[in-house]
MOPAC internal coordinates of N, CA, C and O (Angstrom, degrees):
PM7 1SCF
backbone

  N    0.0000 0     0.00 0     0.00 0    0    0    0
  C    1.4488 1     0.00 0     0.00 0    1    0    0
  C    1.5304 1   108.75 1     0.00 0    2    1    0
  O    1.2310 1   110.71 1   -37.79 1    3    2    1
  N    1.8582 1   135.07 1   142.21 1    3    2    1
  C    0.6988 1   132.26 1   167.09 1    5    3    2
  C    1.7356 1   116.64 1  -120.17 1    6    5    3
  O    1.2310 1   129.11 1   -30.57 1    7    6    5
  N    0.9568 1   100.05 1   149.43 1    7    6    5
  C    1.8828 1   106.10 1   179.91 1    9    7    6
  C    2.2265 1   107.45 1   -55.44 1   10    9    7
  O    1.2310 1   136.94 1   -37.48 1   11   10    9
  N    1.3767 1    84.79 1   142.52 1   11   10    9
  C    1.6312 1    79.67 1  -166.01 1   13   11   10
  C    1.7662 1    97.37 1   -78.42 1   14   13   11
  O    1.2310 1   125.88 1   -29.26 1   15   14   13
  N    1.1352 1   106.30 1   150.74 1   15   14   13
  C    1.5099 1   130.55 1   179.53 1   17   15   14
  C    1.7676 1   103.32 1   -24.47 1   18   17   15
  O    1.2310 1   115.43 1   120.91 1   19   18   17
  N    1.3962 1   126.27 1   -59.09 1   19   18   17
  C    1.3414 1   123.42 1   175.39 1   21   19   18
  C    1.5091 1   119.50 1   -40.70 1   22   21   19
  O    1.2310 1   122.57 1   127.04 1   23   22   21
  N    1.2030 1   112.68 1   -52.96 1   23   22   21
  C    1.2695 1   107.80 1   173.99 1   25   23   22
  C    1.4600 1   130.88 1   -52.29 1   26   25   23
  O    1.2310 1   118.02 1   145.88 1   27   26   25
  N    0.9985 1   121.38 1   -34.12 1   27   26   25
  C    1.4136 1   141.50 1  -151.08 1   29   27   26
  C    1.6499 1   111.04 1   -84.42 1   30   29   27
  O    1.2310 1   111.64 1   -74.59 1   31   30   29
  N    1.1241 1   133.35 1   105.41 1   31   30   29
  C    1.6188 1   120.67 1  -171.19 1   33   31   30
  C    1.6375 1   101.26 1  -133.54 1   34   33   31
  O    1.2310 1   116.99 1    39.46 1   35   34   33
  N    1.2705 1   123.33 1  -140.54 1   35   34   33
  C    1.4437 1   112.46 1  -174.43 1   37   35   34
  C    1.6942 1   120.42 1  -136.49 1   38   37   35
  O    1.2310 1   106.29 1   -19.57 1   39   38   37
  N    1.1268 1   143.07 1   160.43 1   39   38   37
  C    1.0495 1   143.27 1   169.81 1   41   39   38
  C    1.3954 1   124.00 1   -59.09 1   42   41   39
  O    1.2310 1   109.37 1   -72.57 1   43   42   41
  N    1.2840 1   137.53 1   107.43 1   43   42   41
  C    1.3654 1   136.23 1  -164.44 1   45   43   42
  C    1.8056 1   104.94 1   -54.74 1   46   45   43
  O    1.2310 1   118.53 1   147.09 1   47   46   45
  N    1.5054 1   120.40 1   -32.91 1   47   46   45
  C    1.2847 1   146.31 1  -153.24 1   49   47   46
  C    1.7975 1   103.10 1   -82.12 1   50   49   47
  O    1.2310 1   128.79 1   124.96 1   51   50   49
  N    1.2464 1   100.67 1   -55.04 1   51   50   49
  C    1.3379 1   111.08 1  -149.52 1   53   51   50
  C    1.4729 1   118.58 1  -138.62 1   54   53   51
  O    1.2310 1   122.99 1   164.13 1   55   54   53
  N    1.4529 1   111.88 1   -15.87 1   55   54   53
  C    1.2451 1   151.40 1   135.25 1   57   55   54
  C    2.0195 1    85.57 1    87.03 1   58   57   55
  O    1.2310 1   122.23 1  -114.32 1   59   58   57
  N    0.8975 1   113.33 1    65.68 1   59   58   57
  C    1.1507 1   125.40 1   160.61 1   61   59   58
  C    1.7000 1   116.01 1  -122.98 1   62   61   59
  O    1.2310 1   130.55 1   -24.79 1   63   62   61
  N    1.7418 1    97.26 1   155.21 1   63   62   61
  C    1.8389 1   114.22 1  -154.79 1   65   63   62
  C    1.3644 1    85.20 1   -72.93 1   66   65   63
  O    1.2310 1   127.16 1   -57.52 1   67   66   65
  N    1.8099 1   103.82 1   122.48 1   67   66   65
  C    1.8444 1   117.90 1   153.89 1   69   67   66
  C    1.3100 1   105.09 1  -110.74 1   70   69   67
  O    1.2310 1   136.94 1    26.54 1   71   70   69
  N    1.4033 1    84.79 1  -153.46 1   71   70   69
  C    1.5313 1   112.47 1  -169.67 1   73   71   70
  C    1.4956 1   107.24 1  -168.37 1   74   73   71
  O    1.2310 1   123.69 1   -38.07 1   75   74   73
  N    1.2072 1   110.53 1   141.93 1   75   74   73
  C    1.3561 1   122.19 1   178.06 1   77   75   74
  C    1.5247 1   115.99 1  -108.48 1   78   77   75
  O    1.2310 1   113.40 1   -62.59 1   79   78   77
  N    1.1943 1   130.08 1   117.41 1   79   78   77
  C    1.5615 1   135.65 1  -164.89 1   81   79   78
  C    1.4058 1    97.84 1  -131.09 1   82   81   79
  O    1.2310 1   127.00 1   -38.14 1   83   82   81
  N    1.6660 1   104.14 1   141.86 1   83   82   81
  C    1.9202 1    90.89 1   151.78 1   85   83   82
  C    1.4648 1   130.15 1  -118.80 1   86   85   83
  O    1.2310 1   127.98 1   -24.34 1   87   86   85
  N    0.7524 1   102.24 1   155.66 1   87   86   85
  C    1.6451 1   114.13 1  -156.34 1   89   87   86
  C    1.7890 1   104.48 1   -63.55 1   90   89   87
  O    1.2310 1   124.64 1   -46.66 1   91   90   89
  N    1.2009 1   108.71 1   133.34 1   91   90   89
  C    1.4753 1   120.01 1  -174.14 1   93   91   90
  C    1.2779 1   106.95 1   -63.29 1   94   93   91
  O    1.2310 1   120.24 1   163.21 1   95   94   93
  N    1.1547 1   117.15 1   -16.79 1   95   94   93
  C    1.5687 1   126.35 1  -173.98 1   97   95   94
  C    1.2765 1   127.74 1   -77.33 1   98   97   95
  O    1.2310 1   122.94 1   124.74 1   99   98   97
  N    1.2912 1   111.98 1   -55.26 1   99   98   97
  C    1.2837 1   133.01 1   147.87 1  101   99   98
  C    1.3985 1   140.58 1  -129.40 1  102  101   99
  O    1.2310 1   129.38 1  -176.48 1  103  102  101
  N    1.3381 1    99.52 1     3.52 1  103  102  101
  C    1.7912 1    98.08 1   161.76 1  105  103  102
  C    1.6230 1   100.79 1    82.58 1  106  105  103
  O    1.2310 1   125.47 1  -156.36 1  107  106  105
  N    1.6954 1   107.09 1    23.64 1  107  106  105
  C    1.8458 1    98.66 1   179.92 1  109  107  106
  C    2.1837 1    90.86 1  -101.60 1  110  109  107
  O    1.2310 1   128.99 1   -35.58 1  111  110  109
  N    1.3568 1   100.29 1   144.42 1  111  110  109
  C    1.4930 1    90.51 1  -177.89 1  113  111  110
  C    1.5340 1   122.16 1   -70.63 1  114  113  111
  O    1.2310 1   113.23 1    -9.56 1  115  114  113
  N    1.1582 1   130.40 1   170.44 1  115  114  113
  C    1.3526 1   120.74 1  -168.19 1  117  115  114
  C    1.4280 1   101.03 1  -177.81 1  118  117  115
  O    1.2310 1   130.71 1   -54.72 1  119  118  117
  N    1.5297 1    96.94 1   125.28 1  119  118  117
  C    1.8430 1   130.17 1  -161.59 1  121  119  118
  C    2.0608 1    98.71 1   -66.18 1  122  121  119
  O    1.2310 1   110.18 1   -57.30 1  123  122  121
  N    0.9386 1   136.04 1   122.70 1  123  122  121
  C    1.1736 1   141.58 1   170.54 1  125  123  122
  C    1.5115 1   110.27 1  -136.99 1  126  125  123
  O    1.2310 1   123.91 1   -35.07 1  127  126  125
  N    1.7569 1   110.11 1   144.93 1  127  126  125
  C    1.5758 1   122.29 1  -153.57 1  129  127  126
  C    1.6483 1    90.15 1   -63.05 1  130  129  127
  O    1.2310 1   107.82 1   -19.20 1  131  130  129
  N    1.1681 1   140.34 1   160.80 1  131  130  129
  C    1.2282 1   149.03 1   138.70 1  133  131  130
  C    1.1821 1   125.83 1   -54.48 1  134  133  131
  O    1.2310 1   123.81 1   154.26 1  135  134  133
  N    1.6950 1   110.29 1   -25.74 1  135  134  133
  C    1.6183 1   100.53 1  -178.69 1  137  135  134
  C    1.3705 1    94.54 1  -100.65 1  138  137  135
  O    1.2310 1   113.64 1   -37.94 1  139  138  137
  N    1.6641 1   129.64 1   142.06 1  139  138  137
  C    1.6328 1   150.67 1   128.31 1  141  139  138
  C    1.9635 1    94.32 1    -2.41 1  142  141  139
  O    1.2310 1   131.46 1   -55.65 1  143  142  141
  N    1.0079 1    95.49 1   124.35 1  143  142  141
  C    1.2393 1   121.61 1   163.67 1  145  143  142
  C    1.7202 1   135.10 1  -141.22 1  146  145  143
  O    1.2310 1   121.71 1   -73.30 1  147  146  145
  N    1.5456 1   114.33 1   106.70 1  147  146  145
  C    1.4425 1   112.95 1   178.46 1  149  147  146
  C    1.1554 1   126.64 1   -48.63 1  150  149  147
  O    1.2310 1   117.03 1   157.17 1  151  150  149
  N    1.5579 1   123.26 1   -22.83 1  151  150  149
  C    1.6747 1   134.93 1   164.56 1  153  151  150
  C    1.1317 1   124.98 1   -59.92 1  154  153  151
  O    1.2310 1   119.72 1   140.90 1  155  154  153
  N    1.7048 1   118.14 1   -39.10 1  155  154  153
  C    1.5476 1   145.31 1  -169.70 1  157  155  154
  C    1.8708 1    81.85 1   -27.90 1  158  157  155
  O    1.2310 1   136.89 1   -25.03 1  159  158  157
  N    1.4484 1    84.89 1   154.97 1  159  158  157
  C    1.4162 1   108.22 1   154.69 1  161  159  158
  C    1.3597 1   123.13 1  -148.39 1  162  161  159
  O    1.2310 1   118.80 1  -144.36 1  163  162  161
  N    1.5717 1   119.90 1    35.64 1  163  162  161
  C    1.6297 1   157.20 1   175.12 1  165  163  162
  C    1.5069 1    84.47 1  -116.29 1  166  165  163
  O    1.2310 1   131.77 1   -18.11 1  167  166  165
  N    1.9075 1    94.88 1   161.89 1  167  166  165
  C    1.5349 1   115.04 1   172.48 1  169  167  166
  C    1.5113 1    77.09 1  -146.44 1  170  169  167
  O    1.2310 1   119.43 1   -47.80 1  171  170  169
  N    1.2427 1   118.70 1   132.20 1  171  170  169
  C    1.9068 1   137.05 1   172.93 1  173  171  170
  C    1.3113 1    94.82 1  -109.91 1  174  173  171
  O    1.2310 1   130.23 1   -37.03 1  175  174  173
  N    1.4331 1    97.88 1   142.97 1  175  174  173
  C    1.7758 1    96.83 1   165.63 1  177  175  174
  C    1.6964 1    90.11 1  -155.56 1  178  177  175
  O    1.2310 1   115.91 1   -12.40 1  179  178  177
  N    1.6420 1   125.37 1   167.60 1  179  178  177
  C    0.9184 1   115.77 1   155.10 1  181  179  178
  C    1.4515 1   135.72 1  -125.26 1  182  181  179
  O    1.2310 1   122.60 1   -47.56 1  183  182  181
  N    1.3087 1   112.63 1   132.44 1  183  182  181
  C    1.6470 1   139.79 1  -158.98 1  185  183  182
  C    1.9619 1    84.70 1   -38.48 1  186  185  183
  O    1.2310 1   130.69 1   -14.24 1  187  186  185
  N    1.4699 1    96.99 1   165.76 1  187  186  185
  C    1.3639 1   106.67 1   161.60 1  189  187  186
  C    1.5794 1   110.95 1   -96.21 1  190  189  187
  O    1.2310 1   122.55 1  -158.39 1  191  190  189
  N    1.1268 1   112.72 1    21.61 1  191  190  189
  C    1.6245 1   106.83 1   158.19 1  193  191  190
  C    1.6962 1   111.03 1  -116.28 1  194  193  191
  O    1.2310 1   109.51 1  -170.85 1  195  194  193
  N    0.7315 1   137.27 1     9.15 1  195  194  193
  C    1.7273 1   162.76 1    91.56 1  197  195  194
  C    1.6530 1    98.26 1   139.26 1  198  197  195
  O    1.2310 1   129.26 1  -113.26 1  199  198  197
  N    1.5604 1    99.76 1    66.74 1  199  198  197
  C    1.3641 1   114.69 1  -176.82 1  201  199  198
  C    1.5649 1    97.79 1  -120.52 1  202  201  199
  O    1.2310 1   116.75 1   -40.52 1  203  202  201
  N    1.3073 1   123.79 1   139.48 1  203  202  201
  C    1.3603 1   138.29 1   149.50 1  205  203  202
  C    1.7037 1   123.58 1   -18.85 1  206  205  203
  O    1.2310 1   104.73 1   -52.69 1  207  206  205
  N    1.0467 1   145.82 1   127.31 1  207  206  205
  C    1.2493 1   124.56 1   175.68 1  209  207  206
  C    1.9836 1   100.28 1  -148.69 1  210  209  207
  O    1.2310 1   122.91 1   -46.42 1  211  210  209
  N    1.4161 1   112.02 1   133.58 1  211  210  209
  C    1.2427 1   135.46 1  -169.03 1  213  211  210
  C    1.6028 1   134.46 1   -92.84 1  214  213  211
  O    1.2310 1    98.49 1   -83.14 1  215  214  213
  N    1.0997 1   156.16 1    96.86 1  215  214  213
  C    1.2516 1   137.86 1  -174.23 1  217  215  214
  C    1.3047 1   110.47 1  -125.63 1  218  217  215
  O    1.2310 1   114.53 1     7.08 1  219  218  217
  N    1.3579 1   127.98 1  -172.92 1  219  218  217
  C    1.2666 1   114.66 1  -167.61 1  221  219  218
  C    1.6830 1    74.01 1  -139.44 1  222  221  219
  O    1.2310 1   120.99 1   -47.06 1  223  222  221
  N    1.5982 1   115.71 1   132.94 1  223  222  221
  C    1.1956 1   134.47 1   170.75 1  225  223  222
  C    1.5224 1   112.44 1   -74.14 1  226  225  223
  O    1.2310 1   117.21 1   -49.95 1  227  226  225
  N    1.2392 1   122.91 1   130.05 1  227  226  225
  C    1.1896 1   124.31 1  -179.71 1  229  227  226
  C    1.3313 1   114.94 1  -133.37 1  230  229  227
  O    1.2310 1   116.34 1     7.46 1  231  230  229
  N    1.4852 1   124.56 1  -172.54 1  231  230  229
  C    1.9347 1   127.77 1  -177.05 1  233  231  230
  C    1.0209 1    85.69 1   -63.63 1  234  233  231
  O    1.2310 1   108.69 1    92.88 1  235  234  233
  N    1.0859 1   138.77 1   -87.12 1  235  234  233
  C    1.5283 1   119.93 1  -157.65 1  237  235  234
  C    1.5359 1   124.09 1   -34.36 1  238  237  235
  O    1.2310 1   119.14 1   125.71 1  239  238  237
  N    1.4053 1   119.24 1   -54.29 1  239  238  237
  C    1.6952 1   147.16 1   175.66 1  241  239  238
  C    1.0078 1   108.54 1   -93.71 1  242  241  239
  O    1.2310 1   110.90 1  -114.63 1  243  242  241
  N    1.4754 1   134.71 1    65.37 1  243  242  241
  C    1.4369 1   111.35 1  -170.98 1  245  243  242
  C    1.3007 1    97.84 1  -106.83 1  246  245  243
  O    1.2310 1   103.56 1   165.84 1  247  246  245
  N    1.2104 1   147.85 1   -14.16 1  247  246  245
  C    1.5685 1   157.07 1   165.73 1  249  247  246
  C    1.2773 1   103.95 1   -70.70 1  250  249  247
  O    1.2310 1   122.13 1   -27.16 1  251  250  249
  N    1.4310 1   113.53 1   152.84 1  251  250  249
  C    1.6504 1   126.20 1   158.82 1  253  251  250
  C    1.2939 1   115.18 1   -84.59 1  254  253  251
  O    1.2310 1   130.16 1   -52.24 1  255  254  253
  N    1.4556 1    98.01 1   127.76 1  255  254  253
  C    1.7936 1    80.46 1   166.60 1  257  255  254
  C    1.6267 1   125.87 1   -74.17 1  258  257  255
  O    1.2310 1   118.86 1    21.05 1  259  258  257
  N    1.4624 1   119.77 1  -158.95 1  259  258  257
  C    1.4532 1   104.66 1  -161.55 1  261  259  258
  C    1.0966 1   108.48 1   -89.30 1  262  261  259
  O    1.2310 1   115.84 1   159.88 1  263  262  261
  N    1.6077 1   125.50 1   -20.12 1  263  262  261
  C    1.4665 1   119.98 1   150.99 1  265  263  262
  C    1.6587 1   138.32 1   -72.61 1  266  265  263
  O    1.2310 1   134.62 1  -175.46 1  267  266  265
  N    1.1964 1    89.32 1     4.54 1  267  266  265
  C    1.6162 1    88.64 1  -174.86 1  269  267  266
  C    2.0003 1    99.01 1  -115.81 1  270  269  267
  O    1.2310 1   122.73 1   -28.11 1  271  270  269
  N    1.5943 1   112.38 1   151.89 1  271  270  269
  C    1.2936 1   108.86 1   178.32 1  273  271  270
  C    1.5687 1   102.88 1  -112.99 1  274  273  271
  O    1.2310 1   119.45 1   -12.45 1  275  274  273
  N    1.2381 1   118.66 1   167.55 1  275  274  273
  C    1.3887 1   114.05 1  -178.53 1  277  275  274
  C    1.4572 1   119.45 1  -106.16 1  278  277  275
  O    1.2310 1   117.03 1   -47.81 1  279  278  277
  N    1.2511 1   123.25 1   132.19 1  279  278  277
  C    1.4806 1   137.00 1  -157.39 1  281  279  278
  C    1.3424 1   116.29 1  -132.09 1  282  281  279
  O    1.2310 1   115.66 1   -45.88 1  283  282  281
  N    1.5596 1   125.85 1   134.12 1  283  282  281
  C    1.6896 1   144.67 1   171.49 1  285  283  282
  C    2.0679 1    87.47 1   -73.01 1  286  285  283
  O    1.2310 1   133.87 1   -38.22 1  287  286  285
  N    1.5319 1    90.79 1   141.78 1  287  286  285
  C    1.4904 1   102.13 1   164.45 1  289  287  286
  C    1.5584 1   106.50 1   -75.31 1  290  289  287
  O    1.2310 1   114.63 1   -38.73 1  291  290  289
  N    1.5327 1   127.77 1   141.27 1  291  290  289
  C    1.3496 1   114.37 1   175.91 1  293  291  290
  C    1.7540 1   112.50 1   -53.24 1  294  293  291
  O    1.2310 1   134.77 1   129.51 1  295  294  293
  N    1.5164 1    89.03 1   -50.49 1  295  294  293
  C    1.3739 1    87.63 1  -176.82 1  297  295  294
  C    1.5118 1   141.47 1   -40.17 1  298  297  295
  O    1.2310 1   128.51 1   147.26 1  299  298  297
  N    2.0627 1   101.21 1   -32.74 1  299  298  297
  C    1.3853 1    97.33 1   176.36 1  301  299  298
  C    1.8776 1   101.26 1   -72.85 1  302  301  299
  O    1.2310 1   113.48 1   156.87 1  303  302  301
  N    1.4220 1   129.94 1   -23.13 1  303  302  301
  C    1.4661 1   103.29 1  -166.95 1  305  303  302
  C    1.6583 1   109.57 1  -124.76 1  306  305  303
  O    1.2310 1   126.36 1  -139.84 1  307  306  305
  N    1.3950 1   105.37 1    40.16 1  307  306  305
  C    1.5621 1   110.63 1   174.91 1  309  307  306
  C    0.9990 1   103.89 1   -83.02 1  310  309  307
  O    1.2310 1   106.19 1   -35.74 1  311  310  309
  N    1.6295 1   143.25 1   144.26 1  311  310  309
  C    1.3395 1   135.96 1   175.28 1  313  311  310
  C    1.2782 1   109.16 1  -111.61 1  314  313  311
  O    1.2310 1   110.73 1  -151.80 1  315  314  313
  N    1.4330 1   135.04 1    28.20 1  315  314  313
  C    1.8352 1   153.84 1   155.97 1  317  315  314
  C    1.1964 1    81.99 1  -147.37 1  318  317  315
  O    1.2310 1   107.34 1   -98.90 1  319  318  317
  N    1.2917 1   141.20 1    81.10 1  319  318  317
  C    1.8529 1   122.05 1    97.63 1  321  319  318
  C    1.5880 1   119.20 1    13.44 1  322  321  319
  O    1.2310 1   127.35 1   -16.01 1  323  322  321
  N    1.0927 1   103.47 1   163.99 1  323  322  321
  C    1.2783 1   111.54 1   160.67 1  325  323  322
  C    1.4409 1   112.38 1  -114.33 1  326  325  323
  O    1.2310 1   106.46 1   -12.45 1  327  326  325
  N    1.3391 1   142.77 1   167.55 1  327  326  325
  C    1.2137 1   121.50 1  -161.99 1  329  327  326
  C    1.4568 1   110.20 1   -92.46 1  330  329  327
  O    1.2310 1   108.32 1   -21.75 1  331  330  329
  N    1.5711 1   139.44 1   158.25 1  331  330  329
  C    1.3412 1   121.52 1   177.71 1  333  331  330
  C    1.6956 1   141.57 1   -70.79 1  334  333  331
  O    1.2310 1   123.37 1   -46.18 1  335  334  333
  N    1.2118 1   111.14 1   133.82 1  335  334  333
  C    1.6664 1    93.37 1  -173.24 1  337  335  334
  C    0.9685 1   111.01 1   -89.11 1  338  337  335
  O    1.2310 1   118.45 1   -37.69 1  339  338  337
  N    1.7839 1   120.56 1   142.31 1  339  338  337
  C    1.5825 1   120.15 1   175.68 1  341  339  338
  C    1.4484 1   112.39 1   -55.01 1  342  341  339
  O    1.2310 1   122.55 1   -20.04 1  343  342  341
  N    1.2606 1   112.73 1   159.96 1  343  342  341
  C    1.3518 1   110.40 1  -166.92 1  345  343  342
  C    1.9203 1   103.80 1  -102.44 1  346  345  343
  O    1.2310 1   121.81 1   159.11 1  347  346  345
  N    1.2204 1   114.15 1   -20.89 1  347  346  345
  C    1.2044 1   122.23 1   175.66 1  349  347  346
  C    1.2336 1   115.34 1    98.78 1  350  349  347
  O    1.2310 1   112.66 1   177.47 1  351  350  349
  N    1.1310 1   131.47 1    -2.53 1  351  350  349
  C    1.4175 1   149.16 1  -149.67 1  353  351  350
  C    2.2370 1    94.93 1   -94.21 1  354  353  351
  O    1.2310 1   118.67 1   173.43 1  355  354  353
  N    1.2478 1   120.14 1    -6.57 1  355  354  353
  C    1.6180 1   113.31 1  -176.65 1  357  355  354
  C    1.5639 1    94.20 1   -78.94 1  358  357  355
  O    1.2310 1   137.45 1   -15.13 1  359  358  357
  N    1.6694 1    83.79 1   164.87 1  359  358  357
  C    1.7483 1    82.35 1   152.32 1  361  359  358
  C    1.1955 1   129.13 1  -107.11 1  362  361  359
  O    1.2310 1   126.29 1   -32.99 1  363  362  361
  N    1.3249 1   105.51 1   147.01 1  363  362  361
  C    1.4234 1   135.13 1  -174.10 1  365  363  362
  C    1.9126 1   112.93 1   -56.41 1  366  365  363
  O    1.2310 1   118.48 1   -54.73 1  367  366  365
  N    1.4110 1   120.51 1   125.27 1  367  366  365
  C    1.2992 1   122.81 1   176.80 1  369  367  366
  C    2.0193 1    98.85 1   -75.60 1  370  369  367
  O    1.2310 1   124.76 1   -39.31 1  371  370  369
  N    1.5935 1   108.46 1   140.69 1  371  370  369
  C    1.1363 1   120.17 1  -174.13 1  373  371  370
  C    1.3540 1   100.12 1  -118.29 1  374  373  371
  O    1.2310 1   118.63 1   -45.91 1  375  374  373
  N    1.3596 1   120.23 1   134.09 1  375  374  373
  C    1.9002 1   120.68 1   167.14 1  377  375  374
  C    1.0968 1   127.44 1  -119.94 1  378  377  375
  O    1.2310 1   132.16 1  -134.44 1  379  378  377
  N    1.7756 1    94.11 1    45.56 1  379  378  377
  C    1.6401 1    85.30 1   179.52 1  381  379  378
  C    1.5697 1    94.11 1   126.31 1  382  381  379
  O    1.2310 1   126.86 1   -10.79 1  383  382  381
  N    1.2831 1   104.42 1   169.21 1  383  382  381
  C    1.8535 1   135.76 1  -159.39 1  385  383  382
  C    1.4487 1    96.61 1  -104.86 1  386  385  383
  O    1.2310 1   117.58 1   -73.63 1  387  386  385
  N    1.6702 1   122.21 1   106.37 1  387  386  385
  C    1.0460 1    99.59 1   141.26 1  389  387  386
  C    1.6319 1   154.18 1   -60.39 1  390  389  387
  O    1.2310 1   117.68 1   -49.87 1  391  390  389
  N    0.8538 1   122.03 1   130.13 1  391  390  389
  C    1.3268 1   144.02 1  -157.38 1  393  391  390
  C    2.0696 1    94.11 1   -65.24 1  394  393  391
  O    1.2310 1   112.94 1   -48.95 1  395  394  393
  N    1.0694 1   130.94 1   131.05 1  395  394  393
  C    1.4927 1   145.30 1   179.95 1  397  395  394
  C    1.6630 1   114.35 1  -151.07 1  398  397  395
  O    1.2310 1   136.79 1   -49.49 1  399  398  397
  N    1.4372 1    85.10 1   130.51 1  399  398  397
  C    1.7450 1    94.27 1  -173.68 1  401  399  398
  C    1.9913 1   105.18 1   -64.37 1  402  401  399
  O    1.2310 1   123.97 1   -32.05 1  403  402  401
  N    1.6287 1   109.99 1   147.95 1  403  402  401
  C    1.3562 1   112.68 1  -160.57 1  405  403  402
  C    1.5015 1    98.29 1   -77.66 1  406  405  403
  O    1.2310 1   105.41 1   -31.71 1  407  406  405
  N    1.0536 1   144.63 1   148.29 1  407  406  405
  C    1.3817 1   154.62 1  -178.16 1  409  407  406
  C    1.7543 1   113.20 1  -141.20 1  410  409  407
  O    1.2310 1   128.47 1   -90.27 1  411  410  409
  N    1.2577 1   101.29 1    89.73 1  411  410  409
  C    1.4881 1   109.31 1  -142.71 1  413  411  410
  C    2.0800 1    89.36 1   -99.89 1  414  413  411
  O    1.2310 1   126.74 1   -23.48 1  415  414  413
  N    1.5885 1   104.65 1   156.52 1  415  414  413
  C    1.3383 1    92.87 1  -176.49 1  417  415  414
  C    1.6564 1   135.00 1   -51.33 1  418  417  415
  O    1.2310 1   107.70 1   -61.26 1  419  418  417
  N    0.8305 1   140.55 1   118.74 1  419  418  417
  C    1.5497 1   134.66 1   148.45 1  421  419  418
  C    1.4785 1   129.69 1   -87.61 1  422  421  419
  O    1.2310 1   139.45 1   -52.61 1  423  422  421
  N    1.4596 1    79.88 1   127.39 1  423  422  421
  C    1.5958 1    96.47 1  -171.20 1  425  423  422
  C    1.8090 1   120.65 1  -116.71 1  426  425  423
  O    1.2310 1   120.10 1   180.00 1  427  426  425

């Protein structure tokens, strides 16, 4: 099975045919090759609200079912990436106490 023509647009990187799906997992989107691949380790299928949808095949699931086709993440075979974004997750350097007006009890 292949993704119908609408879906299908191009890699900003490398300018090869994707697809944008979101991940069953959490619903964050995620770039997958456009062409069917026997390697894939994704299963694509599309939702009946005619959105892309993603999983990652595993031992348990390791087959597609008959609606879903099997797909390479772009990411593992783009050869320009895009570069990575920090995730924000370090810690932050502090210089000091902000300063706040005293608001002392009232009773």
């Amino acid at each position: 099975m292949k993704p119908a023509s609408h879906h299908v647009t191009h890699c900003k990187g490398c300018r090869a045919p994707i697809c944008w799906a979101l991940t069953t997992a959490n619903g964050r989107r995620q770039p997958v090759d456009a062409t069917p691949s026997a390697e894939g380790n994704l299963a694509v299928t599309q939702g009946a609200d005619g959105l892309l949808y993603v999983r990652s095949l595993t031992k348990a699931h390791p087959e597609p079912r008959p609606s879903e086709w099997q797909a390479m993440p772009h990411h593992a075979t783009c050869p320009s990436p895009p570069p990575r974004r920090s995730s924000g997750g370090g810690q932050r350097s502090r210089s000091g106490v902000r300063r706040a007006p005293w608001q002392g009890l009232q009773g």
